[in-house]
C-alpha positions as CSV (number, residue, x, y, z in Angstrom):
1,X,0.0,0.0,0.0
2,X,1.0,3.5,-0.3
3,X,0.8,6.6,1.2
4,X,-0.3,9.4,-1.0
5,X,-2.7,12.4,-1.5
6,X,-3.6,13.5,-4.6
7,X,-0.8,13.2,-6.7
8,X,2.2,13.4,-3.7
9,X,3.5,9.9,-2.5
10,X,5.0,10.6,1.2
11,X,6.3,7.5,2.2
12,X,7.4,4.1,0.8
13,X,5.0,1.6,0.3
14,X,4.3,-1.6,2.9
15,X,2.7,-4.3,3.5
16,X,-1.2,-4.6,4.7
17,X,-0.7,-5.8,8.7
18,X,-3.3,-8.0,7.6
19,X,-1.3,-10.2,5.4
20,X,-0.7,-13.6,7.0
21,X,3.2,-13.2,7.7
22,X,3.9,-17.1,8.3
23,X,3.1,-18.2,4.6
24,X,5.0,-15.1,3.4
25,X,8.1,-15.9,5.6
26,X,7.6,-19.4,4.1
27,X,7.7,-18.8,0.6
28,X,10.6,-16.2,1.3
29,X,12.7,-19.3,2.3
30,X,11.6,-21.1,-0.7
31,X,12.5,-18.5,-2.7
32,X,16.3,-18.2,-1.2
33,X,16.2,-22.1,-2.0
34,X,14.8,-22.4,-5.6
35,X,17.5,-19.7,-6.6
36,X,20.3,-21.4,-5.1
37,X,19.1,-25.1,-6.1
38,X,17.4,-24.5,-9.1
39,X,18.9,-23.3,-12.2
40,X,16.0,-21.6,-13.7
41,X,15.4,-19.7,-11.2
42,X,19.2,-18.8,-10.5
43,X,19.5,-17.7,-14.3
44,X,16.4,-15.5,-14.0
45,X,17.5,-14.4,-10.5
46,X,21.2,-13.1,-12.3
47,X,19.7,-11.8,-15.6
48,X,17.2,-9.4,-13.3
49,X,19.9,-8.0,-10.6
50,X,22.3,-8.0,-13.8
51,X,19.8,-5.0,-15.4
52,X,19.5,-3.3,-12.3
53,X,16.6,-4.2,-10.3
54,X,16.3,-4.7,-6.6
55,X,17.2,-7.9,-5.3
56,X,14.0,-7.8,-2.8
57,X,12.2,-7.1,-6.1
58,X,13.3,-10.1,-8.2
59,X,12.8,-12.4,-4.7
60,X,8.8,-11.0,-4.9
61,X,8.9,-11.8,-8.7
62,X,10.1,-15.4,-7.7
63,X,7.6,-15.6,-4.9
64,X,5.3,-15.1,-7.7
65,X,6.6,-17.8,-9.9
66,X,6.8,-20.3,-7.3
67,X,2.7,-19.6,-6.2
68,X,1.8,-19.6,-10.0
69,X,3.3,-23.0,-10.4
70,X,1.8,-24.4,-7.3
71,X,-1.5,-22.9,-8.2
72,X,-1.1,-24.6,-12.1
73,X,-0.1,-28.1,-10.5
74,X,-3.5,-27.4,-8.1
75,X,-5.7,-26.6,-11.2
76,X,-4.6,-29.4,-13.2
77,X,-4.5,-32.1,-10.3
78,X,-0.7,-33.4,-11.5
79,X,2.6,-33.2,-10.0
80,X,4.8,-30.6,-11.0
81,X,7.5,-31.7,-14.4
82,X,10.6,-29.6,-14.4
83,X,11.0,-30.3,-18.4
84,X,7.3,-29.5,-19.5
85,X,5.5,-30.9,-22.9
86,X,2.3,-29.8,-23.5
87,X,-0.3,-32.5,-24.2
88,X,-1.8,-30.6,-27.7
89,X,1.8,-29.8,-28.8
């Protein structure tokens, strides 16, 4: 969230208080795993700091992969295949 009024932003932006901070702190630690175990995600994780970004940054972007590929696995009721073939392909 931020803190603005009008078209001024006064502070940095934060986190609601309502955000459930033990699943966060969870998928932070899978984060700092998948980019030091998997090489996808360590490639990715260079190529971003590499063009400048934030490193907090490029861990939230990895969060996001991580929940997207659970969520995929979820929807589809398999397990997850690192090498991927897609079925109509």
């Amino acid at each position: 969230f931020e803190h603005s009024s009008g078209t001024s932003v006064r502070k940095r932006t934060h986190v609601s208080r309502k955000a459930n901070m033990r699943i966060k702190s969870i998928l932070h630690m899978a984060a700092l795993v998948a980019i030091q175990s998997n090489k996808e995600i360590t490639e990715f994780y260079d190529r971003k700091i590499k063009q400048g970004k934030a490193k907090m940054n490029v861990i939230n972007a990895i969060r996001n992969k991580l929940i997207h590929r659970v969520f995929a696995c979820v929807r589809d009721n398999r397990k997850y295949e690192y090498i991927y073939t897609n079925a109509l392909a």
